[in-house]
N, C-alpha and C positions, 0 to 999 in steps of 0.2 A: 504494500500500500504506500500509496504516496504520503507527505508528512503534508498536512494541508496548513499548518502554519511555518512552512518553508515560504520564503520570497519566492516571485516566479521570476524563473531565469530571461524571460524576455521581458521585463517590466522593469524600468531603471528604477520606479518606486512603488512596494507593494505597501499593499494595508499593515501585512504585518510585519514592514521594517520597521525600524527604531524611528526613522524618519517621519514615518505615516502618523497622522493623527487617528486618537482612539477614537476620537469620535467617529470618523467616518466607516472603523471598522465594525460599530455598533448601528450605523444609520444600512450598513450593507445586510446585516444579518437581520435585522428588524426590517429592513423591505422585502428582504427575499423572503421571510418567513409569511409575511402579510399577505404578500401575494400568491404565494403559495398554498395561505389557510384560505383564501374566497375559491382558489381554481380546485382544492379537494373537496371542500363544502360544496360546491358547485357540482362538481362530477358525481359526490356522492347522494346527493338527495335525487340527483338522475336516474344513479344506476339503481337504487333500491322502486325508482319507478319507469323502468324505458319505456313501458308504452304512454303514460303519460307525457312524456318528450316526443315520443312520436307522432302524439297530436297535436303537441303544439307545433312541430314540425309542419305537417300535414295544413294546417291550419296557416304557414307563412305562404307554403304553396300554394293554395288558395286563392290568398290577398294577389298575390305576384302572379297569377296566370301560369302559373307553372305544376299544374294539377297530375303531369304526365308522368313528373316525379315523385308523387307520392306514394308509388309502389315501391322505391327505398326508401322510405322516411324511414324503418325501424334500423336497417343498413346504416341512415346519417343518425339513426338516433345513436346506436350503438360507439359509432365511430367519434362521437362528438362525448359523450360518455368519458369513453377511453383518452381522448386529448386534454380532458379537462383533467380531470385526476390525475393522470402522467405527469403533466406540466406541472400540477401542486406537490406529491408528494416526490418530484424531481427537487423542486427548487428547494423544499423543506429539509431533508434528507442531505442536499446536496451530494448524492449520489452522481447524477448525470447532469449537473448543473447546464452546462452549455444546449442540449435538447431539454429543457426544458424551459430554459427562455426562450429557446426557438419555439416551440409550441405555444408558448404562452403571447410570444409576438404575432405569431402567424394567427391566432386566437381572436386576438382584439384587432389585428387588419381587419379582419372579417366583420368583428361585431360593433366596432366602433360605430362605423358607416351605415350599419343595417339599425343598432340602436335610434341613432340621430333619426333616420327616417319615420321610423316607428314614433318617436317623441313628437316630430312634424306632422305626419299623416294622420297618425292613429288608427292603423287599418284591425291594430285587436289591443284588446286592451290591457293585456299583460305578456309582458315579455318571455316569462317562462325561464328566466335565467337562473333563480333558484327552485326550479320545479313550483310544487305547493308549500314547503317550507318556508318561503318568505316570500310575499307579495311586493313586487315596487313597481309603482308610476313608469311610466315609460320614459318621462324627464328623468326622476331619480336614478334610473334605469341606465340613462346616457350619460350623465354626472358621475355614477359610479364607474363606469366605464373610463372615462376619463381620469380618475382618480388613478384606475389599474394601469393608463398608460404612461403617466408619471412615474409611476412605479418600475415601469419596465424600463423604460429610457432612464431612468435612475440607476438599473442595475447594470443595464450595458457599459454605461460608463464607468461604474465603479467593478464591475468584474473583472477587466485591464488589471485591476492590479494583484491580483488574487487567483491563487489555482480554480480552475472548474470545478474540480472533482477529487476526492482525497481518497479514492480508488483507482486501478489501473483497469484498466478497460475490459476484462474479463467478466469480471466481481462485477462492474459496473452496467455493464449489459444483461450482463446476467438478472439481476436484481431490475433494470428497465423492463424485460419480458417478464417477469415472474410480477411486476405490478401490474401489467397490462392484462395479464391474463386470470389476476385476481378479479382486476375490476367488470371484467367481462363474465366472469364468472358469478360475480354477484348482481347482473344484470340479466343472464340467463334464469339464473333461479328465482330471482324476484316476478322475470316472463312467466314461469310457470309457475308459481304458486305466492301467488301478489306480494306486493311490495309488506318487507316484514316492518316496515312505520309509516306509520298511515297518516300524512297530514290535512286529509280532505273530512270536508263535515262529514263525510258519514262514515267516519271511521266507527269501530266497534265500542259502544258506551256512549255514543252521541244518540242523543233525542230528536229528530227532525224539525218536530213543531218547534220545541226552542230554536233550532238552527234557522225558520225562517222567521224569526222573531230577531229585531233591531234592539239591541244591549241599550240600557235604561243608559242616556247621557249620548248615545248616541249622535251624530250632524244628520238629520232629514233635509230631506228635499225642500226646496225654496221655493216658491212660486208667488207670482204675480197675478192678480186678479183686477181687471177692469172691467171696468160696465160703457156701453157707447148708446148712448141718448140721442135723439134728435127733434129738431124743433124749428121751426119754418123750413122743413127738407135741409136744413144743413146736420150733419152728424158732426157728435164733438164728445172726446173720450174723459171717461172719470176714474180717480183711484176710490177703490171701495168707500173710505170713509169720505168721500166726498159727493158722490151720486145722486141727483135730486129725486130721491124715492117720493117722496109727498108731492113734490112739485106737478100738477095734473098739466102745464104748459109743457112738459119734457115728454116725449114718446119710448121707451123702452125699444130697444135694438137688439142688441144681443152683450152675452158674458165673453169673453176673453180670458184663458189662463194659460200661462205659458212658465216654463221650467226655466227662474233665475241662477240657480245654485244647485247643483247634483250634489247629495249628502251620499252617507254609506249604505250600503247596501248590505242587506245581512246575509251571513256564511250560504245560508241555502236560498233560493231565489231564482225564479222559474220554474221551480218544480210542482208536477201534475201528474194527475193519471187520470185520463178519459178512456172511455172505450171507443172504438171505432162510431160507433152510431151518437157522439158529443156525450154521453151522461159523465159526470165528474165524479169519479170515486177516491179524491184525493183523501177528504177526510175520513169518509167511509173508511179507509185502510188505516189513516190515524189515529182515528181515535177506536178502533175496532181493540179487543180485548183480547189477548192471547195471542201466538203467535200467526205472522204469515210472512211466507215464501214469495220473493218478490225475483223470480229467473230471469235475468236480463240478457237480451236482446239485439243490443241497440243498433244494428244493422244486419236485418236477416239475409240480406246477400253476402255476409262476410261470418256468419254465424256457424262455427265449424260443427256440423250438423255429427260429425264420428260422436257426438259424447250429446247425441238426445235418448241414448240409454241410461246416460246418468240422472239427464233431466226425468226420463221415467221413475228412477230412486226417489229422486226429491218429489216427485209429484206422489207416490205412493207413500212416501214418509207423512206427509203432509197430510193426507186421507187418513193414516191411522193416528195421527195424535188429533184430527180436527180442526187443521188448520187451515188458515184461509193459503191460496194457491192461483199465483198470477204471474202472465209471460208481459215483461214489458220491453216495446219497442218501441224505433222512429221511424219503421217502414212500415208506413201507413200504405203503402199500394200494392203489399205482398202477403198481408197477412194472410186470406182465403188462400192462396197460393203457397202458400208456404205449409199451412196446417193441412193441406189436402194433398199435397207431395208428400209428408210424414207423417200423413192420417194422426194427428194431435189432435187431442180431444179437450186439450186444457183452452184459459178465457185470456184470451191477449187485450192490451188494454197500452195507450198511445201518451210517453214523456218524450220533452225535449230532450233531444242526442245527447248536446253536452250533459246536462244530469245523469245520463243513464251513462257514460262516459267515467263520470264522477266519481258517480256510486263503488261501483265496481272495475277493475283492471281486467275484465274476461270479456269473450263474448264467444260462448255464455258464462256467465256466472252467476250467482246467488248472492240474496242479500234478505237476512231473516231477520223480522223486527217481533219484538213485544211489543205489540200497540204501538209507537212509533220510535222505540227506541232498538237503536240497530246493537242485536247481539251477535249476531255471528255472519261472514261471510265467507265465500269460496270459491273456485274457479275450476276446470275442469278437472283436476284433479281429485276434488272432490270425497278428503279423504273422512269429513264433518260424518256425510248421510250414511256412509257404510260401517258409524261407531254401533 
């Protein structure tokens, strides 16, 4: 191994000569590690969910007209996975220091640019950069961004004076692929048997109804209300407390209200379940007593049909404890076609994609509530229904 507090023989002045200031040797380790704790934190809350990344993926292609590549989104999910955690626990480590700023530069060329757009346009409204573990603004989004490219241009300059790597290229590559192939690793397994932390409301011990409920202190929606009167045919607009209601010379027009201030929105929002013929059985399943099975769906053209023997488990499980028992999906124009191809005799019943997206990392998968509080969920594997 190399001595990583040796001067480097081509640097007339390193961090750790006599010469070099400590401070700058403490500003070099406290940026690499910085930066290297957002790009593992980054990689990791990915990998414990790549199809989540793959939607958000899916979801850029979209905005961008480039729909044709959505068949690798799970390919760029996986690969974008793998660059982000490599670069972090490279720079961390200082194992392969030099590939890992290269990854971590090549990283933010990319996201800098795409950021910024996202902050101007606003074609979606979350970047997806820390998966569900942390929400930011699409500004915030680009600011931090920018934060990290300070940081990189910080380190290029001060790595000059400093070995790369306090390993010899063996050991160092070695330990490069053996991180690569962890992280894929825990990406794989999270694929098949969902993500082992759950940052989305419905994770296991969340309530739904509270989740579509706005925390007491909450910022609500703002809005403006006026009234538009008129009187010798001229019209002329009033703020509420101004409106000449008594006034019999003023004619009544019409109300106006319009969205000043967008407040927050709570954890769960948009969520429903209609049946195909409009009836609303949201609450119906909310406030319903005892458990039901809620088999998701949420695009029966990508719905891996090998495992509607398991959904037969679940649906049979379900019969014998008395519980309630529902298929939900967003393809409203296939259900008869779908249940008549697999002779299904179960009640399918119509949520937004994203929610059923949400809910669950499968398709299919399950999601069992008490009354509305979610206890357990599962994914084709399925290893819950055959205890």
């Amino acid at each position: 191994m190399r001595n990583y507090c040796q001067a480097s023989s081509t640097s007339p002045t390193s961090l750790n000569s006599p010469t070099s200031p400590t401070i700058l040797k403490i500003i070099y380790c406290l940026f690499r590690c910085l930066l290297g704790l957002v790009f593992v934190f980054s990689g990791f809350v990915k990998a414990i969910d790549p199809l989540g990344t793959t939607y958000k993926i899916q979801d850029y292609h979209e905005v961008m007209h480039l729909s044709w590549f959505s068949e690798l989104a799970l390919v760029a999910s996986f690969a974008l996975i793998t660059a982000e955690f490599l670069a972090g626990i490279l720079l961390i480590t200082n194992v392969n220091f030099k590939l890992g700023l290269w990854l971590s530069t090549l990283l933010m060329l990319a996201m800098t640019p795409l950021t910024l757009w996202i902050a101007l346009e606003n074609p979606v409204t979350d970047c997806g950069c820390f998966g569900d573990a942390i929400i930011l603004s699409n500004w915030a989004t680009f600011w931090k961004n920018i934060v990290l490219d300070v940081l990189i241009i910080a380190l290029w300059v001060l790595q000059k004076h400093v070995y790369r790597t306090w390993l010899t290229p063996f050991p160092s590559w070695t330990l490069t692929i053996t991180f690569s192939l962890i992280t894929i690793g825990v990406g794989i397994h999270s694929l098949n048997n969902l993500p082992f932390i759950d940052f989305r409301p419905y994770k296991i011990g969340n309530n739904i109804l509270e989740g579509m409920e706005l925390p007491e202190g909450a910022v609500r929606d703002q809005y403006r209300t006026t009234f538009i009167y008129s009187r010798d045919g001229v019209e002329q607009e009033f703020e509420l407390q101004d409106a000449p209601y008594n006034d019999t010379t003023w004619t009544f027009v019409e109300q106006r209200t319009e969205l000043i201030a967008k407040g927050e929105e709570p954890p769960i929002h948009d969520f429903s379940i209609v049946t195909p013929e409009g009836d609303d059985l949201t609450y119906d399943i909310l406030y319903r007593e005892g458990k039901t099975y809620l088999v998701v769906m949420y695009d029966l053209h990508k719905t891996k049909t090998k495992y509607l023997d398991n959904v037969q488990q679940v649906y049979e499980k379900a019969q014998a404890e008395g519980a309630e028992f529902l298929v939900l999906t967003a393809s409203s124009d296939m259900i008869d076609e779908f249940k008549q191809q697999h002779n299904l005799p179960y009640q399918f019943a119509l949520t937004d994609p994203i929610q059923l997206k949400t809910m669950v990392r499968s398709n299919p998968g399950v999601v069992v509530l008490n009354g509305a509080t979610v206890i357990n969920k599962f994914n084709p594997n399925w290893k819950y229904c055959k205890k």
